[in-house]
C-alpha positions in Angstrom: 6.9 20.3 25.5 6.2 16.3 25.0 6.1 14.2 27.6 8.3 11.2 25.8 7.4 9.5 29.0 4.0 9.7 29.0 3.6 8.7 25.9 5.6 5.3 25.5 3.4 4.7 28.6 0.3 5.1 26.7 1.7 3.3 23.7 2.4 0.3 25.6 -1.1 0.3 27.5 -2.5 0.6 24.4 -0.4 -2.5 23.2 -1.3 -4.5 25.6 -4.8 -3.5 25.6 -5.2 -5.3 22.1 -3.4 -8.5 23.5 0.6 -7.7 23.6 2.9 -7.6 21.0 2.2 -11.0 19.4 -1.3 -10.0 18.5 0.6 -6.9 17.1 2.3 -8.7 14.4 -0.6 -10.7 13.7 -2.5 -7.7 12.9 0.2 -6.2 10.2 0.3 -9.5 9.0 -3.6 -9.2 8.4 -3.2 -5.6 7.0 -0.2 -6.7 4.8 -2.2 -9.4 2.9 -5.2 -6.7 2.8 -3.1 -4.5 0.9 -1.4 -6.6 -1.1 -4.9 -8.4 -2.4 -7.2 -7.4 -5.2 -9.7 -4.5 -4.9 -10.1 -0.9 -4.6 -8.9 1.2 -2.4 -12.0 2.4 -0.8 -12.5 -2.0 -0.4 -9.5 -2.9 1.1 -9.8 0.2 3.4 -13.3 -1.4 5.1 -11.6 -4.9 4.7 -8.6 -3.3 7.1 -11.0 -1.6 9.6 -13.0 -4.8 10.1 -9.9 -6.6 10.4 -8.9 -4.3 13.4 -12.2 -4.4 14.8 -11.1 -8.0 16.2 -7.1 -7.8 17.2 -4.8 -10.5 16.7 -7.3 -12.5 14.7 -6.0 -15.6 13.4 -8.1 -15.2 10.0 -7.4 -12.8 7.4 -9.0 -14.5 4.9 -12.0 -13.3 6.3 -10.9 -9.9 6.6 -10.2 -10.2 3.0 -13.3 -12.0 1.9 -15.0 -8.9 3.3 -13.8 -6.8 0.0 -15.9 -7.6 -2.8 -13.3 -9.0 -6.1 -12.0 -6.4 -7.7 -12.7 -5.5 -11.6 -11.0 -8.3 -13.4 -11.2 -6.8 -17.0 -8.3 -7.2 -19.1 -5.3 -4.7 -18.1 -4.0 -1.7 -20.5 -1.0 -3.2 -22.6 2.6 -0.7 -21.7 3.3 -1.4 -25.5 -0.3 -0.2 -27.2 -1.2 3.4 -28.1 -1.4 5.4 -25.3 -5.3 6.7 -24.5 -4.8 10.1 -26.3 -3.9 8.5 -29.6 -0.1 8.6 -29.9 1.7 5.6 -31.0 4.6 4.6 -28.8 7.3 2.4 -31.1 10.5 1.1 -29.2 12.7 4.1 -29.6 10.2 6.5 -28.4 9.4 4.0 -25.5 13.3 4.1 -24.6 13.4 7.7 -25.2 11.0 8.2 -22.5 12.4 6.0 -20.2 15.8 7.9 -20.6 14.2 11.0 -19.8 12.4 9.7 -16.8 15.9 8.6 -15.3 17.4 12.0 -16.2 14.7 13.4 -13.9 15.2 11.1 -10.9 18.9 11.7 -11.3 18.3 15.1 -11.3 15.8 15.0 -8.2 18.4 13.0 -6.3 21.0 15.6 -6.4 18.9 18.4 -5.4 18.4 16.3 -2.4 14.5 15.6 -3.7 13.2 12.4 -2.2 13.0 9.8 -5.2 9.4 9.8 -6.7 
């Protein structure tokens, strides 16, 4: 059985151990801009365990610095030829969006979680 006790005890030493609530928020705040920057995953992975290293720091710029840039090349364009070749025109583009909305529709009422 778990010991609901025990463990909100731990979970608030554990707070408190990396400097109470405030240094908390600061910290998802840090993580948030992490994620939200430019990189790779594997990147802004190190870029978040260097930023915990040090909780409640007031920098996340230098968290984020840590992550090299990411790849700036040019993004693929939604309206070009798709990579195998086919040739998407405006009706086969809405087509396709149509059938994707069936599907959800039809996830959502066998209860599936939304993709």
């Amino acid at each position: 059985m778990v010991d609901f006790k025990k463990l909100s005890t731990q979970a608030k030493g554990l707070v408190e151990k990396r400097g109470g609530t405030d240094s908390l928020k600061k910290d998802a705040a840090e993580l948030s801009e992490i994620a939200k920057g430019k990189g790779s995953l594997s990147e802004k992975a190190k870029a978040a365990a260097a930023a915990l290293k040090d909780p409640g720091s007031d920098e996340p710029a230098n968290a984020a610095a840590a992550a090299p840039a990411a790849d700036s090349g040019p993004k693929p364009d939604p309206a070009a030829p798709g990579a195998l070749g086919e040739d998407l025109d405006a009706d086969a583009v809405e087509r396709k969006a149509e059938r994707r909305k069936a599907r959800a529709e039809r996830k959502a009422g066998r209860g599936d979680p939304a993709p």
